[in-house]
Residue frames as qw, qx, qy, qz and C-alpha x, y, z in Angstrom:
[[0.179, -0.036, -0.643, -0.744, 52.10, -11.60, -53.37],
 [0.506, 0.262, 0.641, -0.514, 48.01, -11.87, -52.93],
 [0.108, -0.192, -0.842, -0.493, 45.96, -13.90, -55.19],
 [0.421, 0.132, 0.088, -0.893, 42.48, -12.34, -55.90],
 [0.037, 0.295, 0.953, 0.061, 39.44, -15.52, -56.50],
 [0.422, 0.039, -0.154, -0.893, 36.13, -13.82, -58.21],
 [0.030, 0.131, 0.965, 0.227, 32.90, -15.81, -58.26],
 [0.100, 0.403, 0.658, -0.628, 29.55, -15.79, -58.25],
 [0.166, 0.243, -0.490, -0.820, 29.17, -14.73, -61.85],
 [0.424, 0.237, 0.871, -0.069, 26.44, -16.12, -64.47],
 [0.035, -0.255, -0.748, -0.611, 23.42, -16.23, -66.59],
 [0.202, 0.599, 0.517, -0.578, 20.38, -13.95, -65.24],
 [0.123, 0.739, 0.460, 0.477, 17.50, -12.06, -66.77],
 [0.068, -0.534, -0.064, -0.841, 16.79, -8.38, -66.78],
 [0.351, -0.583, 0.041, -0.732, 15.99, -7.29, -63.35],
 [0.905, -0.225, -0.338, 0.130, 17.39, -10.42, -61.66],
 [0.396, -0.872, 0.280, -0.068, 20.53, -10.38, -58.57],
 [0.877, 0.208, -0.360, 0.239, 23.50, -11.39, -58.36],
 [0.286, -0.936, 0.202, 0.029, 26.63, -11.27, -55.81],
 [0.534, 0.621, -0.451, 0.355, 30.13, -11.17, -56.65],
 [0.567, -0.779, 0.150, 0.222, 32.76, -12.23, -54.13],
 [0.676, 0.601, -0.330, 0.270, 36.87, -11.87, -53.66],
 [0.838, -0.510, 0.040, 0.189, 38.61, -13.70, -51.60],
 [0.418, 0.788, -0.406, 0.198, 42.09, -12.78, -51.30],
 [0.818, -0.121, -0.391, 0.404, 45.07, -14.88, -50.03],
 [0.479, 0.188, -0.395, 0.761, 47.35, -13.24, -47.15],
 [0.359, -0.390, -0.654, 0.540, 46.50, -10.69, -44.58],
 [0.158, 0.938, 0.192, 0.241, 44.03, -7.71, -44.32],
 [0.448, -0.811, -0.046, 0.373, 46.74, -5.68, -43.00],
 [0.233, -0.482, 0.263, 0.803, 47.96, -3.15, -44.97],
 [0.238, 0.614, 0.753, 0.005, 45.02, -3.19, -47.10],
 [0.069, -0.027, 0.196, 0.978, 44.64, 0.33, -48.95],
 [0.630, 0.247, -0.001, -0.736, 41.37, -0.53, -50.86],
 [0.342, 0.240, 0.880, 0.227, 39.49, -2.95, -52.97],
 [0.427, 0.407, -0.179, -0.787, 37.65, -2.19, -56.05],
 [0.573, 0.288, 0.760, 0.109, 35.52, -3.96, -58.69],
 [0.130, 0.385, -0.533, -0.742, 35.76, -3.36, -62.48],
 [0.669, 0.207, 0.712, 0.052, 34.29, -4.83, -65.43],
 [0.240, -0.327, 0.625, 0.667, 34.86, -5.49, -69.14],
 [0.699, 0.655, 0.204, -0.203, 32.39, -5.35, -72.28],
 [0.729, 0.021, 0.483, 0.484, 33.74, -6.95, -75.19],
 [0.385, 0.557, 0.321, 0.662, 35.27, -3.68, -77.52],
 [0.152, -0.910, 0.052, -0.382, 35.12, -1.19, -74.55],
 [0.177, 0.581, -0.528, 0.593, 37.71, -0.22, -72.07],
 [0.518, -0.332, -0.676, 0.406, 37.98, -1.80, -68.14],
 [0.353, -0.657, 0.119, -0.655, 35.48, 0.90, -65.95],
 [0.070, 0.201, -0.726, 0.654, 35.38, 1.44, -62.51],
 [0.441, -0.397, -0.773, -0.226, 32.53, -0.62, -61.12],
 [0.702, -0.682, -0.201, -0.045, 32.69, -0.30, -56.86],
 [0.493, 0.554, -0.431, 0.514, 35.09, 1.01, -54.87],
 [0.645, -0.750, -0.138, -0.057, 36.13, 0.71, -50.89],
 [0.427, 0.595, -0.541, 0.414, 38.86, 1.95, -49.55],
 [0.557, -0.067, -0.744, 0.363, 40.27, 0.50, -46.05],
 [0.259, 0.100, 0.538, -0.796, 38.14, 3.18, -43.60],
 [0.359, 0.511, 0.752, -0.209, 34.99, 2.12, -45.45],
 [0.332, 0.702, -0.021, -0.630, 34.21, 5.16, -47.92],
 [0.601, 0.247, 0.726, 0.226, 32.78, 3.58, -51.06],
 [0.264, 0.520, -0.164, -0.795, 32.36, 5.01, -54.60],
 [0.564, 0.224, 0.792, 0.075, 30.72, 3.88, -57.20],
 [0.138, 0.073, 0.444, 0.882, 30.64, 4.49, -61.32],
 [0.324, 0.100, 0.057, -0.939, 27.73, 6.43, -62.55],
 [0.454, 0.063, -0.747, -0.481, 26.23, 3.82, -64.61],
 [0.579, -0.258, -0.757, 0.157, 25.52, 1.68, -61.03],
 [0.305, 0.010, 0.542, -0.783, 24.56, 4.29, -58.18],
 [0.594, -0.060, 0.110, -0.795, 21.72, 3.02, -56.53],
 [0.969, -0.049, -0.023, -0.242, 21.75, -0.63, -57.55],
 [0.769, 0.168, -0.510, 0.348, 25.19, -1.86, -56.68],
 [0.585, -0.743, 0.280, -0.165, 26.47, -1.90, -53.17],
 [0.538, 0.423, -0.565, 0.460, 30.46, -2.88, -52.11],
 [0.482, -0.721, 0.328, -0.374, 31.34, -4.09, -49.02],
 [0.376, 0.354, -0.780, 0.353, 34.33, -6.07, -46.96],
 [0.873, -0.413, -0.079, -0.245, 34.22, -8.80, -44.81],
 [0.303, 0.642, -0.686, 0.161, 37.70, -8.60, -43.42],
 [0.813, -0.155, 0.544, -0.138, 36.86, -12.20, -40.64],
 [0.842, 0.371, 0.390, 0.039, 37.11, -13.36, -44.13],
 [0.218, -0.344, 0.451, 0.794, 39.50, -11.06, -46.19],
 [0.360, 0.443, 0.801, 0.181, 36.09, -10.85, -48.72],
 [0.289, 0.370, -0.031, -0.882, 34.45, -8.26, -50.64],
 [0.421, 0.510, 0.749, -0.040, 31.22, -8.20, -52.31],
 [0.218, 0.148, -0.064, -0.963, 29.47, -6.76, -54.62],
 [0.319, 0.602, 0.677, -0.277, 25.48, -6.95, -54.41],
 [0.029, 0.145, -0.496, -0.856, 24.37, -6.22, -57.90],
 [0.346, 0.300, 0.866, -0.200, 20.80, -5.90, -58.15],
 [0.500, 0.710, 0.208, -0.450, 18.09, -4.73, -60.99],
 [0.569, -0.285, 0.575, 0.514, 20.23, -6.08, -63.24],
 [0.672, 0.686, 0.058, -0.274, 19.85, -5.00, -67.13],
 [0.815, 0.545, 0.054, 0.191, 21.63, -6.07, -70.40],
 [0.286, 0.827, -0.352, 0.333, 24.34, -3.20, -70.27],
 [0.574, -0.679, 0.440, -0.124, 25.78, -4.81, -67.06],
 [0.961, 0.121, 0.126, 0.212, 27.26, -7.94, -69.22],
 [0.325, 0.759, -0.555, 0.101, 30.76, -7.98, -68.98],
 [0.805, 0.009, -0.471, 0.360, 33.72, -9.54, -67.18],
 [0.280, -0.869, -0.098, -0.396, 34.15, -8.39, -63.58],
 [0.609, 0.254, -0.428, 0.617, 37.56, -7.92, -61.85],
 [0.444, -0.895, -0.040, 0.035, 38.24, -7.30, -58.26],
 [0.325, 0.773, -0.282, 0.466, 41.20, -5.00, -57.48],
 [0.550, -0.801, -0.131, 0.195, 42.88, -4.66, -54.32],
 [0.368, 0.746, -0.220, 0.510, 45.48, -2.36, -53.43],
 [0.826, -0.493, -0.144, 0.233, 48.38, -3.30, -50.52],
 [0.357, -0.814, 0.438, 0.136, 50.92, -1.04, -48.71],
 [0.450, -0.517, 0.704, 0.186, 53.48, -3.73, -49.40],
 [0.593, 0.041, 0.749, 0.294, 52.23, -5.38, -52.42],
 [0.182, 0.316, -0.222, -0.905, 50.81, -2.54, -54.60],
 [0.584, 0.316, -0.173, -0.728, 48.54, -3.34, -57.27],
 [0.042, 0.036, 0.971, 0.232, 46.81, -7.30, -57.91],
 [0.627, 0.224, -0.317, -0.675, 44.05, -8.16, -60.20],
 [0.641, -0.031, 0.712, -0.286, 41.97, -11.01, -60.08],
 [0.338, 0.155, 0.846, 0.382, 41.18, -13.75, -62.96],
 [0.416, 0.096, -0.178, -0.887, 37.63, -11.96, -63.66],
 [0.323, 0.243, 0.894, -0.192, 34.10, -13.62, -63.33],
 [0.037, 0.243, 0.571, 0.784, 32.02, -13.42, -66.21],
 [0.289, 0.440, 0.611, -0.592, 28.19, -11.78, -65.84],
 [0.007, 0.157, 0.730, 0.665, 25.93, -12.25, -68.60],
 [0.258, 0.439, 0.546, -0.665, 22.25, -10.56, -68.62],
 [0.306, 0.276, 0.872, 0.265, 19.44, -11.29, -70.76],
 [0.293, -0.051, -0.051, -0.953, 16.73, -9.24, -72.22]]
Protein backbone atom coordinates (compact mmCIF):
# COMPACT_ATOMS: atom_id res chain seq x y z
CA UNK A 1 0.00 0.00 0.00
CA UNK A 2 1.63 3.74 -0.53
CA UNK A 3 0.56 6.62 1.46
CA UNK A 4 0.55 9.94 -0.55
CA UNK A 5 1.55 13.37 2.11
CA UNK A 6 0.53 16.82 0.17
CA UNK A 7 1.83 20.11 1.53
CA UNK A 8 2.80 23.26 0.93
CA UNK A 9 -0.68 24.63 0.45
CA UNK A 10 -2.05 28.19 1.76
CA UNK A 11 -3.14 31.71 1.70
CA UNK A 12 -1.50 33.89 -1.28
CA UNK A 13 -2.51 36.87 -3.36
CA UNK A 14 -3.12 37.11 -7.04
CA UNK A 15 0.07 36.66 -8.83
CA UNK A 16 1.93 35.17 -5.84
CA UNK A 17 3.90 31.23 -5.85
CA UNK A 18 3.47 28.48 -4.39
CA UNK A 19 4.93 24.72 -4.39
CA UNK A 20 3.13 21.68 -3.72
CA UNK A 21 4.95 18.53 -2.66
CA UNK A 22 4.14 14.47 -2.38
CA UNK A 23 5.97 12.39 -0.65
CA UNK A 24 5.05 8.91 -0.97
CA UNK A 25 5.84 5.94 1.37
CA UNK A 26 7.52 2.70 -0.31
CA UNK A 27 9.61 2.39 -3.37
CA UNK A 28 9.91 4.29 -6.74
CA UNK A 29 9.93 1.09 -8.46
CA UNK A 30 7.19 0.27 -10.36
CA UNK A 31 6.06 3.72 -10.47
CA UNK A 32 3.67 4.25 -13.64
CA UNK A 33 3.01 8.04 -13.05
CA UNK A 34 2.10 10.75 -10.67
CA UNK A 35 -0.41 13.36 -11.21
CA UNK A 36 -1.88 16.41 -9.42
CA UNK A 37 -5.62 17.32 -9.31
CA UNK A 38 -7.63 19.79 -7.63
CA UNK A 39 -11.11 20.50 -6.26
CA UNK A 40 -13.37 23.80 -6.29
CA UNK A 41 -16.13 23.63 -4.00
CA UNK A 42 -19.45 22.55 -6.51
CA UNK A 43 -17.17 21.47 -9.45
CA UNK A 44 -15.80 18.14 -10.36
CA UNK A 45 -11.87 16.82 -9.46
CA UNK A 46 -9.70 18.17 -12.89
CA UNK A 47 -6.58 17.13 -14.02
CA UNK A 48 -4.02 19.61 -12.76
CA UNK A 49 -0.16 18.07 -13.77
CA UNK A 50 0.73 15.04 -14.96
CA UNK A 51 4.22 12.84 -15.17
CA UNK A 52 4.41 9.70 -16.12
CA UNK A 53 7.59 7.43 -15.07
CA UNK A 54 9.91 8.36 -18.46
CA UNK A 55 9.31 12.03 -17.67
CA UNK A 56 6.57 13.19 -20.32
CA UNK A 57 4.39 15.72 -18.51
CA UNK A 58 0.90 17.06 -19.37
CA UNK A 59 -0.82 19.56 -18.12
CA UNK A 60 -4.77 20.87 -18.01
CA UNK A 61 -5.51 23.77 -20.19
CA UNK A 62 -6.43 26.13 -17.58
CA UNK A 63 -2.43 25.91 -16.24
CA UNK A 64 -0.06 25.62 -19.43
CA UNK A 65 2.57 27.93 -18.98
CA UNK A 66 2.39 28.63 -15.26
CA UNK A 67 2.49 25.27 -13.61
CA UNK A 68 5.41 22.95 -13.95
CA UNK A 69 5.48 18.98 -12.48
CA UNK A 70 8.37 17.31 -11.68
CA UNK A 71 9.86 14.08 -9.58
CA UNK A 72 12.50 13.82 -7.33
CA UNK A 73 12.75 10.08 -7.14
CA UNK A 74 16.37 10.40 -4.28
CA UNK A 75 13.29 11.40 -2.52
CA UNK A 76 10.19 9.54 -3.97
CA UNK A 77 8.75 13.53 -4.34
CA UNK A 78 6.87 15.38 -6.81
CA UNK A 79 6.22 18.94 -7.16
CA UNK A 80 4.26 21.15 -8.46
CA UNK A 81 5.63 24.86 -9.02
CA UNK A 82 2.53 26.92 -9.32
CA UNK A 83 3.25 30.33 -10.22
CA UNK A 84 1.12 33.64 -11.35
CA UNK A 85 -1.30 32.49 -9.27
CA UNK A 86 -5.06 33.95 -9.72
CA UNK A 87 -8.38 33.43 -7.81
CA UNK A 88 -9.66 30.50 -10.14
CA UNK A 89 -6.73 28.32 -8.87
CA UNK A 90 -8.48 27.97 -5.21
CA UNK A 91 -9.25 24.60 -4.60
CA UNK A 92 -8.09 21.43 -2.87
CA UNK A 93 -5.10 19.76 -4.52
CA UNK A 94 -4.56 15.95 -4.68
CA UNK A 95 -1.53 14.10 -5.77
CA UNK A 96 -2.15 10.79 -7.62
CA UNK A 97 0.25 8.17 -8.19
CA UNK A 98 -0.17 5.18 -10.12
CA UNK A 99 1.93 1.65 -9.19
CA UNK A 100 2.40 -1.58 -11.24
CA UNK A 101 1.60 -3.46 -8.07
CA UNK A 102 -0.50 -1.14 -6.18
CA UNK A 103 -2.74 0.55 -8.80
CA UNK A 104 -4.42 3.63 -7.97
CA UNK A 105 -3.66 5.92 -4.33
CA UNK A 106 -4.82 9.34 -3.58
CA UNK A 107 -3.49 11.59 -1.21
CA UNK A 108 -5.37 13.55 1.80
CA UNK A 109 -5.39 16.91 -0.44
CA UNK A 110 -3.71 20.33 0.49
CA UNK A 111 -5.85 23.17 0.42
CA UNK A 112 -4.77 26.47 -1.90
CA UNK A 113 -6.60 29.52 -1.37
CA UNK A 114 -5.92 32.80 -3.65
CA UNK A 115 -6.97 36.21 -3.07
CA UNK A 116 -8.00 38.98 -5.29
Amino acid sequence: QVQLLESGGGLVQAGASLRLSCVASGSIFGIIANGWYRQAPGKQRELVAHISSAGTTTYGDSVKGRFTISRDNTKNTVYLQMNSLQPEDTAVYYCKQEHRRYGESWGRGTQVTVSS
